[in-house]
MDTraj code that builds the backbone (N, CA, C; nanometers):
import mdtraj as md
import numpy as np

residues = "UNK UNK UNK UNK UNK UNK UNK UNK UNK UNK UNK UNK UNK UNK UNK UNK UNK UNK UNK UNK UNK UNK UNK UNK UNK UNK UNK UNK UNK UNK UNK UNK UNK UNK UNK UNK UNK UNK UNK UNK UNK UNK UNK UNK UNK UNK UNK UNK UNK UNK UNK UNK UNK UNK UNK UNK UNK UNK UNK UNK UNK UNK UNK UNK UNK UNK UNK UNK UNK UNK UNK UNK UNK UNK UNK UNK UNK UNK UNK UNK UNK UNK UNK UNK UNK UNK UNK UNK UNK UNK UNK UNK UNK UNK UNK UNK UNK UNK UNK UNK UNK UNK UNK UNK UNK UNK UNK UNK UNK UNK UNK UNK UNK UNK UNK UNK UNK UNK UNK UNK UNK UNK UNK UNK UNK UNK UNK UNK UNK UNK UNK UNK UNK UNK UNK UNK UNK UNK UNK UNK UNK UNK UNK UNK UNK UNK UNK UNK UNK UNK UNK UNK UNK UNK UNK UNK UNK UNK UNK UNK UNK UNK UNK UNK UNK UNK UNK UNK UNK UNK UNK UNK UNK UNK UNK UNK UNK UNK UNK UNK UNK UNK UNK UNK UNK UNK UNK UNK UNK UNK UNK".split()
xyz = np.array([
    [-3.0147, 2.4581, 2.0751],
    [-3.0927, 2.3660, 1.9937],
    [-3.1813, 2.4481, 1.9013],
    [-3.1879, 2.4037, 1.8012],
    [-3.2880, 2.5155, 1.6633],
    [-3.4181, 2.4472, 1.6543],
    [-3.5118, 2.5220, 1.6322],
    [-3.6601, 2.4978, 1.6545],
    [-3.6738, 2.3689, 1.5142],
    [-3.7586, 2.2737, 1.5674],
    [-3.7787, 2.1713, 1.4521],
    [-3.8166, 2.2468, 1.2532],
    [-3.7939, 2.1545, 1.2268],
    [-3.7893, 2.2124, 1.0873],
    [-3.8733, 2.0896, 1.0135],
    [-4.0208, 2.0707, 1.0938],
    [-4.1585, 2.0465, 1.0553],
    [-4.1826, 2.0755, 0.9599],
    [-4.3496, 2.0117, 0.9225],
    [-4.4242, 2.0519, 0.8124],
    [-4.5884, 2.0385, 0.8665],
    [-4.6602, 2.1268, 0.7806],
    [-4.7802, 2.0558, 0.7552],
    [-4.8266, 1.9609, 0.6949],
    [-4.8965, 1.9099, 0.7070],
    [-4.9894, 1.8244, 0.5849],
    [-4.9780, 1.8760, 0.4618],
    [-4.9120, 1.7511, 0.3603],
    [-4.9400, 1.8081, 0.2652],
    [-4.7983, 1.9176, 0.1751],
    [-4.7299, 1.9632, 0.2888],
    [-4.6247, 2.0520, 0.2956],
    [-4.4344, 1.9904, 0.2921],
    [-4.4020, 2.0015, 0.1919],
    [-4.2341, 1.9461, 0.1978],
    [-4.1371, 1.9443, 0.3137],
    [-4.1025, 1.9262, 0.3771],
    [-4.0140, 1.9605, 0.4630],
    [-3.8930, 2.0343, 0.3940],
    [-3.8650, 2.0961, 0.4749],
    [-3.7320, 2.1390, 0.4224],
    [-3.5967, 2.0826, 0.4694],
    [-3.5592, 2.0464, 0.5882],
    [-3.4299, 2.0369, 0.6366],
    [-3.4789, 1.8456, 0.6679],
    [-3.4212, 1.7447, 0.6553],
    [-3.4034, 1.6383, 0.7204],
    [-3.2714, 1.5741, 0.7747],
    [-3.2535, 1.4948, 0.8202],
    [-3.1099, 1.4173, 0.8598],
    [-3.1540, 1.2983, 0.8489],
    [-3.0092, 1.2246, 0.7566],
    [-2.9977, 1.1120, 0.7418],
    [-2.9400, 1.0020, 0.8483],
    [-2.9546, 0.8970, 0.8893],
    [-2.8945, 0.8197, 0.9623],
    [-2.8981, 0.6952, 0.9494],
    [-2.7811, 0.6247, 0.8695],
    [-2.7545, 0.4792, 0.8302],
    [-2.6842, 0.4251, 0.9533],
    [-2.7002, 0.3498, 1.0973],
    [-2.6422, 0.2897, 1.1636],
    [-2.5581, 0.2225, 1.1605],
    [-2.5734, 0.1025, 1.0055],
    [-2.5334, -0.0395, 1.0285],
    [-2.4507, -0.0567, 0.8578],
    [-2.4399, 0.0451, 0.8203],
    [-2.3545, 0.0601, 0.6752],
    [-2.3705, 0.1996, 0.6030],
    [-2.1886, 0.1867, 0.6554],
    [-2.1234, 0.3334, 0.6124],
    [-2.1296, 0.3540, 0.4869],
    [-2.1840, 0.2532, 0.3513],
    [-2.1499, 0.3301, 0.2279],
    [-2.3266, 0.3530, 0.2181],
    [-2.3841, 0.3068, 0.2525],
    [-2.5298, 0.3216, 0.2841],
    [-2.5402, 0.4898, 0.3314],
    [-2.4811, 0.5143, 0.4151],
    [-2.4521, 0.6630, 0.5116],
    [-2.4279, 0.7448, 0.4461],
    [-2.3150, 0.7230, 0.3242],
    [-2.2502, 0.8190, 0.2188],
    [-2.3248, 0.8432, 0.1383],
    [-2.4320, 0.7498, 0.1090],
    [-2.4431, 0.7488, -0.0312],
    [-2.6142, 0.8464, -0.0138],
    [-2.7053, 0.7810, 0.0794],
    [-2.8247, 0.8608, 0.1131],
    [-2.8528, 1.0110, 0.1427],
    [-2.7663, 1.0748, 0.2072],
    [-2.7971, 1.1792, 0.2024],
    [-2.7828, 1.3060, 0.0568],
    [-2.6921, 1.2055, -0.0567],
    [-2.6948, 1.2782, -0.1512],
    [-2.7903, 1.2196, -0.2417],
    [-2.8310, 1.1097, -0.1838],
    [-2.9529, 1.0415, -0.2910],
    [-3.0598, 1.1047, -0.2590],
    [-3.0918, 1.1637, -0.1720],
    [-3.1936, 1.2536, -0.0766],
    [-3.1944, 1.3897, -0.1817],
    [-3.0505, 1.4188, -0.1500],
    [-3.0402, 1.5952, -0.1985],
    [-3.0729, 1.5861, -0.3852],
    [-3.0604, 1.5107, -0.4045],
    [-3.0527, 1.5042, -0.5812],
    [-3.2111, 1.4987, -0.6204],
    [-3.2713, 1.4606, -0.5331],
    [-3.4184, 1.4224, -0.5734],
    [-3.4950, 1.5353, -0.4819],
    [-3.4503, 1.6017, -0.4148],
    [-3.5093, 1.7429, -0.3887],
    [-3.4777, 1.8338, -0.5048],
    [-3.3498, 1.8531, -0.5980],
    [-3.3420, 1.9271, -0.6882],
    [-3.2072, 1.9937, -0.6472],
    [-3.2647, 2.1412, -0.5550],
    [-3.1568, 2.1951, -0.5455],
    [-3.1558, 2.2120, -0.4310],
    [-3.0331, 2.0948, -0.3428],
    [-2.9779, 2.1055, -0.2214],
    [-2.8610, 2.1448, -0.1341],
    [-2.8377, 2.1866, -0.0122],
    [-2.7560, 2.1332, 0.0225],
    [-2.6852, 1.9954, 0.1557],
    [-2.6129, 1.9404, 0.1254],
    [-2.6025, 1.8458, 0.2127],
    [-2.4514, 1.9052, 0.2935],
    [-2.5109, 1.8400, 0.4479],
    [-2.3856, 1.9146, 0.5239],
    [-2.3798, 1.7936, 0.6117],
    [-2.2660, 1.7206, 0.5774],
    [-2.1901, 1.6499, 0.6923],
    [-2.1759, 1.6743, 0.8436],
    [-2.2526, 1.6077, 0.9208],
    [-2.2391, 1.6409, 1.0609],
    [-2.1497, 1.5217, 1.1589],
    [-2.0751, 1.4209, 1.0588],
    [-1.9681, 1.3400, 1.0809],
    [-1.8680, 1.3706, 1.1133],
    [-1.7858, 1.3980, 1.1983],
    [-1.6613, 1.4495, 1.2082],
    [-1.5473, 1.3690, 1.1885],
    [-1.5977, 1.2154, 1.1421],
    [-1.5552, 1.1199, 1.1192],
    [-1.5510, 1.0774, 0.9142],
    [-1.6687, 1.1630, 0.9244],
    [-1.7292, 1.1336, 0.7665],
    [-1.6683, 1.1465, 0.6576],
    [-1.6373, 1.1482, 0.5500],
    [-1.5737, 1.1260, 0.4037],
    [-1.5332, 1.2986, 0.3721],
    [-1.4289, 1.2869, 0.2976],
    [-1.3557, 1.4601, 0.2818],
    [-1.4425, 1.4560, 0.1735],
    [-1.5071, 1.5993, 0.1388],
    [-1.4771, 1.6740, 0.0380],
    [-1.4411, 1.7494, 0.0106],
    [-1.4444, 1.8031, -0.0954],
    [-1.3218, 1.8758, -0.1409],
    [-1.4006, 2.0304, -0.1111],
    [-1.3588, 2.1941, -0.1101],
    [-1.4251, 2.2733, -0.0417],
    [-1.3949, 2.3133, 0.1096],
    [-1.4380, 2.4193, 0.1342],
    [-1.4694, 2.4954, 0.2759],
    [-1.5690, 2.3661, 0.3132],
    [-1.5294, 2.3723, 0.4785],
    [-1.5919, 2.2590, 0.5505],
    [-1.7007, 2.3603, 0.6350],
    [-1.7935, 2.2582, 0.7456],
    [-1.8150, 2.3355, 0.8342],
    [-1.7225, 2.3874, 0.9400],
    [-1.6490, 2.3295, 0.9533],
    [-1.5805, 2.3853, 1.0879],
    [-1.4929, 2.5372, 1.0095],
    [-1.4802, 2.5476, 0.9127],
    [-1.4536, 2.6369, 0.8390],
    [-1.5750, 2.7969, 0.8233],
    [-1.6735, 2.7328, 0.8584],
    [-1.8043, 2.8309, 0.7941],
    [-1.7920, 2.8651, 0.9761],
    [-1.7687, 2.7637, 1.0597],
    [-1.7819, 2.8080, 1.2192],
    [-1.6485, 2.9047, 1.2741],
    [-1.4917, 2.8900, 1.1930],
    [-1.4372, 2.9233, 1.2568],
    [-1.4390, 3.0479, 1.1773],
    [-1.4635, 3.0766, 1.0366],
    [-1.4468, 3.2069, 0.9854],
    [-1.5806, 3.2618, 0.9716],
    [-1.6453, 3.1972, 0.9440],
    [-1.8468, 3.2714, 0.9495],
    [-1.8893, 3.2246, 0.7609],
    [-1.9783, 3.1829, 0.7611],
    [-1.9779, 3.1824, 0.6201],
    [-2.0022, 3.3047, 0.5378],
    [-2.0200, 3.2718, 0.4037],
    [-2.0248, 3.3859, 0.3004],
    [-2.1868, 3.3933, 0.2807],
    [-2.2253, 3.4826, 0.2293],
    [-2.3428, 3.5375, 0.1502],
    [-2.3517, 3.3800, 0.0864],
    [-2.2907, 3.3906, -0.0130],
    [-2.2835, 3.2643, -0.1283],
    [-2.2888, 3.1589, -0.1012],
    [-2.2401, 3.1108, 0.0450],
    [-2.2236, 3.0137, 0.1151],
    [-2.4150, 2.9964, 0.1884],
    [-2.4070, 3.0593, 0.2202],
    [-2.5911, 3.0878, 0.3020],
    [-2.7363, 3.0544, 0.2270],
    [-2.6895, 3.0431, 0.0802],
    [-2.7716, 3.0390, -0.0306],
    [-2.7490, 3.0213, -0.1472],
    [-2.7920, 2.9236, -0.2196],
    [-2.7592, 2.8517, -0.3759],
    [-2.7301, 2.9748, -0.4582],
    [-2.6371, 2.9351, -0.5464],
    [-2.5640, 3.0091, -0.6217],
    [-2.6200, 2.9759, -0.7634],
    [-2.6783, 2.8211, -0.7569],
    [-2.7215, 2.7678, -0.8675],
    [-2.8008, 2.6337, -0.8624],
    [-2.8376, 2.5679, -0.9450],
    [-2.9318, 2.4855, -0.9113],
    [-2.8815, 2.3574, -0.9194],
    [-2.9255, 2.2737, -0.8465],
    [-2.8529, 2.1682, -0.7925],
    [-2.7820, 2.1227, -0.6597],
    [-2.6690, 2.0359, -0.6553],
    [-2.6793, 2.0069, -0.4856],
    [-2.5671, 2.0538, -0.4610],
    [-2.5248, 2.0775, -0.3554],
    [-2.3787, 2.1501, -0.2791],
    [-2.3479, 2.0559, -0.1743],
    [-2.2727, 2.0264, -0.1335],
    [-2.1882, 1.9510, -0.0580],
    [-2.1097, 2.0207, 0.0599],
    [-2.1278, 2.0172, 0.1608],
    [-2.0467, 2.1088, 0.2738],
    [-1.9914, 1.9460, 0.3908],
    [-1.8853, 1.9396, 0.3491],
    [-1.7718, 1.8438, 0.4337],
    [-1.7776, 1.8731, 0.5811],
    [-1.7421, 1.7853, 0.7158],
    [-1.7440, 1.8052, 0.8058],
    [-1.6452, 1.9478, 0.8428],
    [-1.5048, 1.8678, 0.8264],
    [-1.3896, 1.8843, 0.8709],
    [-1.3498, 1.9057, 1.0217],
    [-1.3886, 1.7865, 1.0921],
    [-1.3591, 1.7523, 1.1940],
    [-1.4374, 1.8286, 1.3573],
    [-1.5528, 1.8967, 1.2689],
    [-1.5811, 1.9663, 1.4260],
    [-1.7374, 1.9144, 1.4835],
    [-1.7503, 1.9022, 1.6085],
    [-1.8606, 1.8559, 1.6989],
    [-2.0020, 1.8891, 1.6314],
    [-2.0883, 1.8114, 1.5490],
    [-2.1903, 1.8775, 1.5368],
    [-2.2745, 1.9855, 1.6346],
    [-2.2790, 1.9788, 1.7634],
    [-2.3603, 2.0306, 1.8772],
    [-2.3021, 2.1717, 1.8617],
    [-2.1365, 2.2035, 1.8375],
    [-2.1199, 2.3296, 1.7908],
    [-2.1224, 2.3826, 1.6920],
    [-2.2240, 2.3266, 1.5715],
    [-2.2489, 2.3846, 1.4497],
    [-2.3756, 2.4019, 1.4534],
    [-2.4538, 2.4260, 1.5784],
    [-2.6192, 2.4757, 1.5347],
    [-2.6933, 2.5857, 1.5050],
    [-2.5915, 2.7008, 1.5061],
    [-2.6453, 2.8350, 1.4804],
    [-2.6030, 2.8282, 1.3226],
    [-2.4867, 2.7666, 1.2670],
    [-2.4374, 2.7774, 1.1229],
    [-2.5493, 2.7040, 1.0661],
    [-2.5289, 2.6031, 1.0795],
    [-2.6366, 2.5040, 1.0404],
    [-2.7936, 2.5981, 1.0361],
    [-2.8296, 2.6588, 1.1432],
    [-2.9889, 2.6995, 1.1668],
    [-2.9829, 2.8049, 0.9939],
    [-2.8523, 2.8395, 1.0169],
    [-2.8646, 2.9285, 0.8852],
    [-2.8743, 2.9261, 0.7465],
    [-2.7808, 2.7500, 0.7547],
    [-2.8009, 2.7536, 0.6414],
    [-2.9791, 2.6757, 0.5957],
    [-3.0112, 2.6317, 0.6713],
    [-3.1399, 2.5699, 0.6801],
    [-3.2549, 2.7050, 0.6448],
    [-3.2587, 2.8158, 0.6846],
    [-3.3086, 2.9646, 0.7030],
    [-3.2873, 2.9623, 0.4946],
    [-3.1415, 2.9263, 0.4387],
    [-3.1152, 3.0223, 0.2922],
    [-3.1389, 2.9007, 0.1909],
    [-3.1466, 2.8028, 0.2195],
    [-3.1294, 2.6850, 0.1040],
    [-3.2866, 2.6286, 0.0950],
    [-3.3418, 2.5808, -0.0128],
    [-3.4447, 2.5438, -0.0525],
    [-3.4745, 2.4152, 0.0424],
    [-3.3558, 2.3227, 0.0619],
    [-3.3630, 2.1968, 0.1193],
    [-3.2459, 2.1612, 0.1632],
    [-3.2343, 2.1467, 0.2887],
    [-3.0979, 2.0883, 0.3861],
    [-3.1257, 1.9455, 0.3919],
    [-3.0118, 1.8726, 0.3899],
    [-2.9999, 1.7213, 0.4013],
    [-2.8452, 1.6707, 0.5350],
    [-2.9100, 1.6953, 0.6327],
    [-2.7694, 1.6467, 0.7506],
    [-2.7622, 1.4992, 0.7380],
    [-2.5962, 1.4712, 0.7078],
    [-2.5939, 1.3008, 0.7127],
    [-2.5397, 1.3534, 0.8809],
    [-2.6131, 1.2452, 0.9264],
    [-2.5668, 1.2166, 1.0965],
    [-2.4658, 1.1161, 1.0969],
    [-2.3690, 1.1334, 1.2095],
    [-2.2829, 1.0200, 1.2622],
    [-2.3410, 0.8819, 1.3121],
    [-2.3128, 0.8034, 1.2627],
    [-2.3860, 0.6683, 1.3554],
    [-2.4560, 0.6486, 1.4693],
    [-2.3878, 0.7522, 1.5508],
    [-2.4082, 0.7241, 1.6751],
    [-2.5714, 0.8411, 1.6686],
    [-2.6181, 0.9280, 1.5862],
    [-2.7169, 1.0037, 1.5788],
    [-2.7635, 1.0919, 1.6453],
    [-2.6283, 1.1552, 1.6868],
    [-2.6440, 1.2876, 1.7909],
    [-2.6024, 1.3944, 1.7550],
    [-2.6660, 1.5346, 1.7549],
    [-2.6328, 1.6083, 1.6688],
    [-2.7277, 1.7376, 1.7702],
    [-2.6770, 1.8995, 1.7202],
    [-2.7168, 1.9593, 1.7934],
    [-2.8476, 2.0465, 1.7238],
    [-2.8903, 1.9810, 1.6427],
    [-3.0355, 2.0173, 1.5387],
    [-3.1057, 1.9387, 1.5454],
    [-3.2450, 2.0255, 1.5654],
    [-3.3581, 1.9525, 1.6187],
    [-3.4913, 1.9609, 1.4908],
    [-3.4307, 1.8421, 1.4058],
    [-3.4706, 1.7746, 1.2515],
    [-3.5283, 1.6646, 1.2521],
    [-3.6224, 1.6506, 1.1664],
    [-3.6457, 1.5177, 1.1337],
    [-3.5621, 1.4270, 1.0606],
    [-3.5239, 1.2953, 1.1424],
    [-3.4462, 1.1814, 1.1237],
    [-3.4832, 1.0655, 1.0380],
    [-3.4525, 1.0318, 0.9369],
    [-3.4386, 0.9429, 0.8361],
    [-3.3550, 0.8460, 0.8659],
    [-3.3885, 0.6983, 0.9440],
    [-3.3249, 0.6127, 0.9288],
    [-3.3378, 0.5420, 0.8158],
    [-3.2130, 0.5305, 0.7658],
    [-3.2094, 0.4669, 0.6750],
    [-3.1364, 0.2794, 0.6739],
    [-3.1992, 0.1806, 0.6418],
    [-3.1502, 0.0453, 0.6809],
    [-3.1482, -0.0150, 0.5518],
    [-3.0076, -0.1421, 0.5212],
    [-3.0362, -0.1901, 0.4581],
    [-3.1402, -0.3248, 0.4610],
    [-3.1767, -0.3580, 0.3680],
    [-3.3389, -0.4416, 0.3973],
    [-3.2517, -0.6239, 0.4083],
    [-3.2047, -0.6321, 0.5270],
    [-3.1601, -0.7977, 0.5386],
    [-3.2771, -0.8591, 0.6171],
    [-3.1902, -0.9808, 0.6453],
    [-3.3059, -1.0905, 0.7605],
    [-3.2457, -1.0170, 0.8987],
    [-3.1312, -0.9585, 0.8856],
    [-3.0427, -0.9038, 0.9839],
    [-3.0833, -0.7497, 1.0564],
    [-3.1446, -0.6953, 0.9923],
    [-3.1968, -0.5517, 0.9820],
    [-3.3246, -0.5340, 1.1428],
    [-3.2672, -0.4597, 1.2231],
    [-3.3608, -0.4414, 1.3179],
    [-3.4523, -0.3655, 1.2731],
    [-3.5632, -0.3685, 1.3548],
    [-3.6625, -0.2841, 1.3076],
    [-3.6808, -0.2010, 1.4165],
    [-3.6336, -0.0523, 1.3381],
    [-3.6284, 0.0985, 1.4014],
    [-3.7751, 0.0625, 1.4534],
    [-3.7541, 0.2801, 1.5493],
    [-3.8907, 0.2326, 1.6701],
    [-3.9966, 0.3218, 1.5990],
    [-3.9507, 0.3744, 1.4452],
    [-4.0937, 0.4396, 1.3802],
    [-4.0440, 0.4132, 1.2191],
    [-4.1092, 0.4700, 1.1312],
    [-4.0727, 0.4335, 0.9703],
    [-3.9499, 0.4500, 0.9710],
    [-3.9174, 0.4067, 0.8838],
    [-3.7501, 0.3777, 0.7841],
    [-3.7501, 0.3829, 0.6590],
    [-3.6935, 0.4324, 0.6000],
    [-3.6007, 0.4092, 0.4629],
    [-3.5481, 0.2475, 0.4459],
    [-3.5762, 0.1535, 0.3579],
    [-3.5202, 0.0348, 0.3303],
    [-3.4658, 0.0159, 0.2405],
    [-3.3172, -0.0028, 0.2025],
    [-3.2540, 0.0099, 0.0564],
    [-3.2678, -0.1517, 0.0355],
    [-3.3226, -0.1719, -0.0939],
    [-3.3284, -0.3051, -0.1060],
    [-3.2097, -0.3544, -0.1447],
    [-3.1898, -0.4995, -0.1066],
    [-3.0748, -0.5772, -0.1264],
    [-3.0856, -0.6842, -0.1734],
    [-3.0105, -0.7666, -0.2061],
    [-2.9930, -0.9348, -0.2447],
    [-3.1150, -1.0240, -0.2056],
    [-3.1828, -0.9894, -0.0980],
    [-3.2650, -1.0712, -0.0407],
    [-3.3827, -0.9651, -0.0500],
    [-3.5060, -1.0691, -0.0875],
    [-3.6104, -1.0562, -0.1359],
    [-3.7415, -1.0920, -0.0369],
    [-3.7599, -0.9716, 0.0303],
    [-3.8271, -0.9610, 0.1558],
    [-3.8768, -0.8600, 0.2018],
    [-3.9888, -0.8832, 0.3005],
    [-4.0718, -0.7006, 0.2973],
    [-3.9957, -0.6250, 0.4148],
    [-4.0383, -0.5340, 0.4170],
    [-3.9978, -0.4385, 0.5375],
    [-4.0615, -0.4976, 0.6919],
    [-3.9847, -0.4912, 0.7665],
    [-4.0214, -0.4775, 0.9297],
    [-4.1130, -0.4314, 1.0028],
    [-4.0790, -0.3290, 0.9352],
    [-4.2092, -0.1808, 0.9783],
    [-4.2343, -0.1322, 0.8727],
    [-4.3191, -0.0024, 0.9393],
    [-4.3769, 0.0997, 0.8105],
    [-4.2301, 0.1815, 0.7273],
    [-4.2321, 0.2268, 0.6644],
    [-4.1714, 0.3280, 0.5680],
    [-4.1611, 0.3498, 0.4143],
    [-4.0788, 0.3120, 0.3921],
    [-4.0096, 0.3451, 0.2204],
    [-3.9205, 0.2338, 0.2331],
    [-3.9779, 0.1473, 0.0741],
    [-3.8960, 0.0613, 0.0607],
    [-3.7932, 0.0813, -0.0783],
    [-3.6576, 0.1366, -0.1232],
    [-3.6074, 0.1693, -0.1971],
    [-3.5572, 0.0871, -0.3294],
    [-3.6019, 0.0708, -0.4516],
    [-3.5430, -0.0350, -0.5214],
    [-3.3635, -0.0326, -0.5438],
    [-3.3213, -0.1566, -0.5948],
    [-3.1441, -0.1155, -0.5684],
    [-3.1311, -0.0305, -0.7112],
    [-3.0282, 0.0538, -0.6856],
    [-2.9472, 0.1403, -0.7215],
    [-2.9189, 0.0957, -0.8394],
    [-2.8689, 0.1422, -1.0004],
    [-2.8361, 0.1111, -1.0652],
    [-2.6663, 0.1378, -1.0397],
    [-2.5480, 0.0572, -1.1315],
    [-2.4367, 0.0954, -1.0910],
    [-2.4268, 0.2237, -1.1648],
    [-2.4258, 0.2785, -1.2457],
    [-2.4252, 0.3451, -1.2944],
    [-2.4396, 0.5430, -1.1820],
    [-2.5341, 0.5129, -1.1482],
    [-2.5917, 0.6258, -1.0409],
    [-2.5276, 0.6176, -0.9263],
    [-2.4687, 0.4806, -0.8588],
    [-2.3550, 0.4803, -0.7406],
    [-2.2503, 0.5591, -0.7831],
    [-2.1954, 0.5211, -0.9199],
    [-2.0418, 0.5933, -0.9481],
    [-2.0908, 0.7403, -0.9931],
    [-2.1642, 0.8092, -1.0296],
    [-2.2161, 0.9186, -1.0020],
    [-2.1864, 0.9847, -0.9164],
    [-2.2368, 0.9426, -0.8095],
    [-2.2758, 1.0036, -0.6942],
    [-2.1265, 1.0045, -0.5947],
    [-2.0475, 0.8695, -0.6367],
    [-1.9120, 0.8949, -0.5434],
    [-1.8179, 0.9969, -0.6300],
    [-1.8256, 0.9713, -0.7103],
    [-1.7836, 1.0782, -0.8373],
    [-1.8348, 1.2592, -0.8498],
    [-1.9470, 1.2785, -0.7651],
    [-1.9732, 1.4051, -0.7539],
    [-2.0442, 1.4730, -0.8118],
    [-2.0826, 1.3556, -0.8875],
    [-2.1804, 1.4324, -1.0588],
    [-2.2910, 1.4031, -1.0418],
    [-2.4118, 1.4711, -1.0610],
    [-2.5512, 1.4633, -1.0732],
    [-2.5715, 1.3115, -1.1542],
    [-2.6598, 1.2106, -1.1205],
    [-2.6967, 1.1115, -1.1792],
    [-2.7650, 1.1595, -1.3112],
    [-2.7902, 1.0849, -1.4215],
    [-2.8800, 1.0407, -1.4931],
    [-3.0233, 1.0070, -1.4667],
    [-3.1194, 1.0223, -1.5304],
    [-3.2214, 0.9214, -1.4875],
    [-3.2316, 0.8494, -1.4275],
    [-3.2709, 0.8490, -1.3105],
    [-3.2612, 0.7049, -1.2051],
    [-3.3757, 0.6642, -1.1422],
    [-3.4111, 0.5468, -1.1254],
    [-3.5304, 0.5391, -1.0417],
    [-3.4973, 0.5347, -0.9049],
    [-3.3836, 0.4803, -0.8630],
    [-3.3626, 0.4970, -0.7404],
    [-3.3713, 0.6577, -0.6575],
    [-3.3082, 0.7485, -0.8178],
    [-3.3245, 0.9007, -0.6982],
    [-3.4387, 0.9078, -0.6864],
    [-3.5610, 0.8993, -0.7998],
    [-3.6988, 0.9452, -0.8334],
    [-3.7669, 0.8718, -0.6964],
    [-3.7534, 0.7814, -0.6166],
    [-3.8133, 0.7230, -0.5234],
    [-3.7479, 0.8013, -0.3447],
    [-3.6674, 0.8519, -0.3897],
    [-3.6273, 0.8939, -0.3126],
    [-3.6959, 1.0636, -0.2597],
    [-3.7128, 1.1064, -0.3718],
    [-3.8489, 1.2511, -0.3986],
    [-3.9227, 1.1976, -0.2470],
    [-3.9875, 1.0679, -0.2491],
    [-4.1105, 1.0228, -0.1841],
    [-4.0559, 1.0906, -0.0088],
    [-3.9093, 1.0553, 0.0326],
    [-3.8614, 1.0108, 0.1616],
    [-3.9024, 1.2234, 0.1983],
    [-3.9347, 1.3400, 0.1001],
    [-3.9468, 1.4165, 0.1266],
    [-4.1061, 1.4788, 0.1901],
    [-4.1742, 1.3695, 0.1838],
    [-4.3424, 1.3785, 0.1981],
    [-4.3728, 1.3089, 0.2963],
    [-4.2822, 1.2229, 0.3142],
    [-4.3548, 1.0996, 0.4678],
    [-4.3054, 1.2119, 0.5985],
    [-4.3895, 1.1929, 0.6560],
    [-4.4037, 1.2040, 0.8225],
    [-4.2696, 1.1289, 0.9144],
    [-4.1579, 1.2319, 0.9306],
    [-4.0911, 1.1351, 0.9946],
    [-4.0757, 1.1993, 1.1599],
    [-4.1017, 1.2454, 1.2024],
    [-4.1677, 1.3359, 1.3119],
    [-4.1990, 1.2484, 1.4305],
])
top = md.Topology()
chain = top.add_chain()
for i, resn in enumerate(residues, 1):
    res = top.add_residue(resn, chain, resSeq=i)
    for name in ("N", "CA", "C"):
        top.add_atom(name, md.element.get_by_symbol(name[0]), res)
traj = md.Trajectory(xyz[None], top)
């Protein structure tokens, strides 16, 4: 297990994990809405279930070791590291590393929210009448229905379409207010 990846007061976090329970495009889509509004990230799939991308995976960086280049931004902006099918719990020394070389790590978690890094967790929910209310703050992506949050957290305005097809598309958004609110999910206390 890798030592938490805390903050002070006042102080950014560096590494978080995402976790959408109750909607998978919700799941896909946050942890790069996360990484885009830190600047220059990387996001690493800890789904072994989760969406391909294209690239060296982790189970790739575990079975061959990663690169120099791999350990630390090459350039500015977000990087993408795909599952490819292996146990998060055996990616925690890769993972500790790349967390050690990158400005800002973003783990999307599996549903089920078990993982072998010991991070602060970002649930993320969409905002229904249906929506349980987690057992500390949340992320709330707003939806169709026009209603406050449950609990404490971040309430997210919706997405323009424009910045969805972006983002499944691979390309840095435009101007968005949705990423710009998302900056915020890097300052709250999720601890």
């Amino acid at each position: 297990m890798l030592p938490r990846s805390g903050s002070t007061r006042g102080e950014a976090l560096a590494a978080l994990a995402t976790w959408a329970p109750e909607d998978g495009t919700l799941g896909a889509l946050a942890p790069l809405a996360l990484a885009c509004a830190a600047g220059t990230a990387l996001v690493v799939d800890l789904d072994p279930r989760g969406p391909i991308y294209p690239g060296r995976t982790l189970a790739d960086l575990i079975d061959e070791g990663p690169t120099g280049g791999e350990l630390r931004p090459q350039r500015v902006g977000v990087a993408v590291l795909g599952n490819g099918g292996v146990d998060p719990e055996n990616a925690a020394e890769v993972i500790g590393a790349l967390i050690e070389g990158w400005p800002s790590v973003v783990l999307r978690l599996p549903a089920a929210r078990t993982c072998g890094v010991d991070v602060d967790v970002v649930p993320v929910l969409l905002l229904s009448p249906f929506v349980r209310r987690p057992a500390g703050p949340a992320v709330y992506q707003r939806s169709l229905w026009r209603m406050d949050a449950p609990g404490p957290g971040l309430v997210l305005p919706r997405p323009a379409a424009a910045t969805i097809r972006a983002l499944t598309r691979g390309v840095r958004p435009g101007p968005s207010r949705w990423i710009r609110a998302w900056a915020d999910v890097w300052e709250l206390p999720w601890g």
